[in-house]
N, C-alpha and C positions, 0 to 999 in steps of 0.2 A: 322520105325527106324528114329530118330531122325538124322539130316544131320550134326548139329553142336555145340558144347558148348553153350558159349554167345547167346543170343537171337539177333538177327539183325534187321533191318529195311531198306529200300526199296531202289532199285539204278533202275539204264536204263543205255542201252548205246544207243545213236546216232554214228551208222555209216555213216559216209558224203559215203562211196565208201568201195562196199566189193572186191576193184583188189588191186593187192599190190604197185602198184603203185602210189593210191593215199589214204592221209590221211583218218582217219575213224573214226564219233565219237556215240558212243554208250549210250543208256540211260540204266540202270538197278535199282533195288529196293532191300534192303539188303545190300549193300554195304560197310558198316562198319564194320560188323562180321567177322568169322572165314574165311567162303570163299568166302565172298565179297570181303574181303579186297586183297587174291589171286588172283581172279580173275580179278578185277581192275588194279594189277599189270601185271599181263600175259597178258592183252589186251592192256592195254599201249606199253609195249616193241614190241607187233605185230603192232604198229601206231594207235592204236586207242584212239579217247577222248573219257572220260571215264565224265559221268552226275550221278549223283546220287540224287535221291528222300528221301527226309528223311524230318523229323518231324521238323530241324529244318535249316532255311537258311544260307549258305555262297558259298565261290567259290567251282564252280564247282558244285551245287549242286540246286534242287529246291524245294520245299516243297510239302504235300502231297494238301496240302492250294490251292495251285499255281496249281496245278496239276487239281483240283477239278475243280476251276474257268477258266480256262485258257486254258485245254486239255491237248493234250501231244505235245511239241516243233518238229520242223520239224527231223525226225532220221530214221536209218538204221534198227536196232534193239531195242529191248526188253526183257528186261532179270527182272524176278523175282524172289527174294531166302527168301522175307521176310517172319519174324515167328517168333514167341515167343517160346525160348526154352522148349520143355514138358520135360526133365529132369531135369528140376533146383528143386534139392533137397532141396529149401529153400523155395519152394512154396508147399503147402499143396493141393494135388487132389481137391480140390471141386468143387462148381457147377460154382463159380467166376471164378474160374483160367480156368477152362472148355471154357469157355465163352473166354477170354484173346486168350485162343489158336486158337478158330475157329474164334476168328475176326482177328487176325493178321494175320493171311493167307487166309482168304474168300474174308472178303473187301478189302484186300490192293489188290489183285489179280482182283477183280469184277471194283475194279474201273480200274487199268491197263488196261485188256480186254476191258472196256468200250469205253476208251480215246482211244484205238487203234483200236476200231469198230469207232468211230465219226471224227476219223484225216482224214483230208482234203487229206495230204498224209499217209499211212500208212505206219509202218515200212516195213522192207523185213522180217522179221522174229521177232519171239516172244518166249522167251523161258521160262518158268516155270519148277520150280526143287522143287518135291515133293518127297514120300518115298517109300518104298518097303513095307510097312504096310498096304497096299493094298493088298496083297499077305497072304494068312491064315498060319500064325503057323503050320507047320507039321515037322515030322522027317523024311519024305519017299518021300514027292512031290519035283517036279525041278518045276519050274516058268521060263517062255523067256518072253517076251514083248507079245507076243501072248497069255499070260494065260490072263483068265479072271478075274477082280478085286474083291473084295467081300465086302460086307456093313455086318460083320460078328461081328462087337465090334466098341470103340467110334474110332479107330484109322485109321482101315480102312473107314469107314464112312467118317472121315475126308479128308482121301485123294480121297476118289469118290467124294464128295463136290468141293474139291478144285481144282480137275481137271474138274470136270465142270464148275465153275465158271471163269477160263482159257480159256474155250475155246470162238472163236469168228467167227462170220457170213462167209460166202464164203471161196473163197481162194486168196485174194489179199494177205495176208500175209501169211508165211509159219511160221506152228504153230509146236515146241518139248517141249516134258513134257521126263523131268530127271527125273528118279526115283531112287532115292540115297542112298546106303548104309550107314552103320557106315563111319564116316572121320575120316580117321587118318592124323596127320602134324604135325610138330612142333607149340607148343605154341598157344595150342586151341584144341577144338574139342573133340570127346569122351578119346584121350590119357592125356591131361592136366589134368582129374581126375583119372589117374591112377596108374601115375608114383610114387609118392611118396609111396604106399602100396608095390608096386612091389620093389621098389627101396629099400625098408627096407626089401623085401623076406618075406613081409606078402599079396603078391597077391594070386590069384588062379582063378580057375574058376566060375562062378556064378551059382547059382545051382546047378543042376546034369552036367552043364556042357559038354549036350550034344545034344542043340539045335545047328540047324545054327548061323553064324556070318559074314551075306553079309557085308562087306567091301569093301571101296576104299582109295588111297591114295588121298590126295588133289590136287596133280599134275595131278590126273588123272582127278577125279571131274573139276578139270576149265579146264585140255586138253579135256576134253569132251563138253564142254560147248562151248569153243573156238571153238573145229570143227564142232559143228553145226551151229554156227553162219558164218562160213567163207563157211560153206557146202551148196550149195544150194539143193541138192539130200539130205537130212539131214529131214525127217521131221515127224511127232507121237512120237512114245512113243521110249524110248530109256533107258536100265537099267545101271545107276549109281552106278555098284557094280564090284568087280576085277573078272577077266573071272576062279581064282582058288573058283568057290560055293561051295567047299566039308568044307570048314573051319569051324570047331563046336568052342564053345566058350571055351573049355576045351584046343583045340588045340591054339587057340589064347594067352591064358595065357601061356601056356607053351611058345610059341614060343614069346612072348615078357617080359618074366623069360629069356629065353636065350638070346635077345638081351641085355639084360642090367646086364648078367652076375650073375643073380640070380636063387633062387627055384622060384614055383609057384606051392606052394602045399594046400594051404590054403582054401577052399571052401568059398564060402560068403553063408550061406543057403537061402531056398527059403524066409524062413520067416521072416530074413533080411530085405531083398531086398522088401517086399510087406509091412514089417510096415514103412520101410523109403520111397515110393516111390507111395504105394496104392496098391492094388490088379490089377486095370484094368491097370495103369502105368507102373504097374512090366512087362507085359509079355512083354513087348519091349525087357525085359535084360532076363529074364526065357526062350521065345519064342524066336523062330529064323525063318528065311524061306532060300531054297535052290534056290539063285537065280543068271540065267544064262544072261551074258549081249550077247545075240544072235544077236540082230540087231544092237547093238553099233559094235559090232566086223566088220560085215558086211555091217557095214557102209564105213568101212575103216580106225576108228580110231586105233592106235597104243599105246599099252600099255605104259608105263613110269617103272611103278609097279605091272607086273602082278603074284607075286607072294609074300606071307603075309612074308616071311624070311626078303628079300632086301628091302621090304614098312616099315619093323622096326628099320631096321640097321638106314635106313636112315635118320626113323624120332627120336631116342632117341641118334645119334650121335652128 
């Protein structure tokens, strides 16, 4: 599953001090997007300076350039969300765009992991937010962070790539891979293409309507991210999806028909969706997986949004 709308590109955060006591500044990669931009803001308000890696230079910010030649500046953490959107319906599946997707998340990722296998100091933690497309398409399986991943189509492939190219030598740094549902937020993210079909009571559900639909609210996604960064017991794989997994995509339309006071009876067919999007594209929105966030819970993180009713209220209010 795709994590967010707009495509983004790369931040860090440098934490000087993970006590609350003292200021904190964090480097990340991503930064500019849907929920860079979130989470820039939520780690600010916690005291942290917030650095961002991006393609091109000003404050507060350093290039991938600078990055290359230079390493990674002395920091706390490390946070990667970068990626070229695979749903952007304006780019045609092929072998080009293919390419687009697995270099914005391999190397921008290989080189992070790299600068933080070579710092002189390394950060305390490092955190990479990949997807639930690792996880096989069923209507009957549940997945916890304990399921095993699969190299089963190009999606999953991608994200067994990019969490290995994440990962880094010893344990001087403490390493968490996010693994993200659909985001829902205001003004971005999979709802920004929805609202207007639903709003006109021409939504419904996509296909049959009766795959899963792991979802998070964005508050929860960066209160996730947040607590592993401030967590030091915080550390592997950690599912980025709301703890209610029963949600089918049929029940999703319906219940965001009812937030905004509409039907949602409209089907989009399959063959829709596979000539706008591709065949192997499509199963992101056809395909769904049952997926239970077991160790984020027992982590100790605390929901925001643990239920898809009050995740819509809040975000079409």
């Amino acid at each position: 599953m795709e994590m967010e709308g707009p495509g983004y590109w790369g931040l860090w955060w440098q934490v000087g001090a993970l006590t609350d006591s003292a200021p904190r500044e964090e480097d990340h990669c991503g930064g500019t997007g849907f929920v860079g931009t979130a989470l820039t803001q939520l780690l600010k308000t916690r005291g942290h300076e917030v650095t961002l890696v991006s393609r091109t230079p000003g404050p507060g910010r350093i290039t991938w350039v600078e990055l290359a030649s230079s390493g990674l500046p002395s920091c706390d953490a490390a946070v990667n969300l970068a990626g070229e959107n695979i749903l952007n319906p304006l780019r045609r599946w092929n072998e080009a765009f293919q390419k687009e997707v697995l270099s914005s998340r391999l190397e921008t990722t290989q080189m992070l992991a790299d600068a933080i296998a070579h710092a002189p100091q390394p950060p305390q933690a490092w955190i990479v937010v990949t997807g639930v497309a690792c996880y096989q398409p069923s209507l009957t399986a549940e997945y916890d962070e304990n399921s095993p991943g699969g190299d089963f189509d190009f999606l999953s492939n991608l994200v067994t790539k990019w969490e290995a190219a994440a990962k880094i030598p010893g344990d001087a740094t403490r390493q968490v891979v996010v693994r993200s549902g659909v985001v829902l937020g205001r003004g971005g993210g999979a709802i920004s293409h929805m609202l207007l079909p639903f709003r006109l009571g021409l939504g419904g559900p996509i296909g049959s309507g009766r795959q899963f639909f792991p979802w998070i609210h964005i508050r929860d996604l960066t209160g996730i991210l947040t607590h592993a960064l401030e967590t030091s017991h915080v550390h592997g794989i950690l599912n980025g999806v709301a703890p209610a997994s029963t949600t089918t995509n049929a029940e999703f339309a319906q219940a965001l028909g009812a937030a905004l006071g509409r039907p949602a009876l409209i089907p989009v067919p399959t063959t829709v969706v596979q000539a706008i999007f591709g065949r192997e594209r499509a199963i992101m929105l056809l395909e769904g997986q049952k997926v239970v966030p077991r160790r984020t819970l027992a982590s100790g993180y605390q929901y925001s949004f643990p239920e898809l009713e009050t995740a819509l209220k809040e975000v079409v209010s």
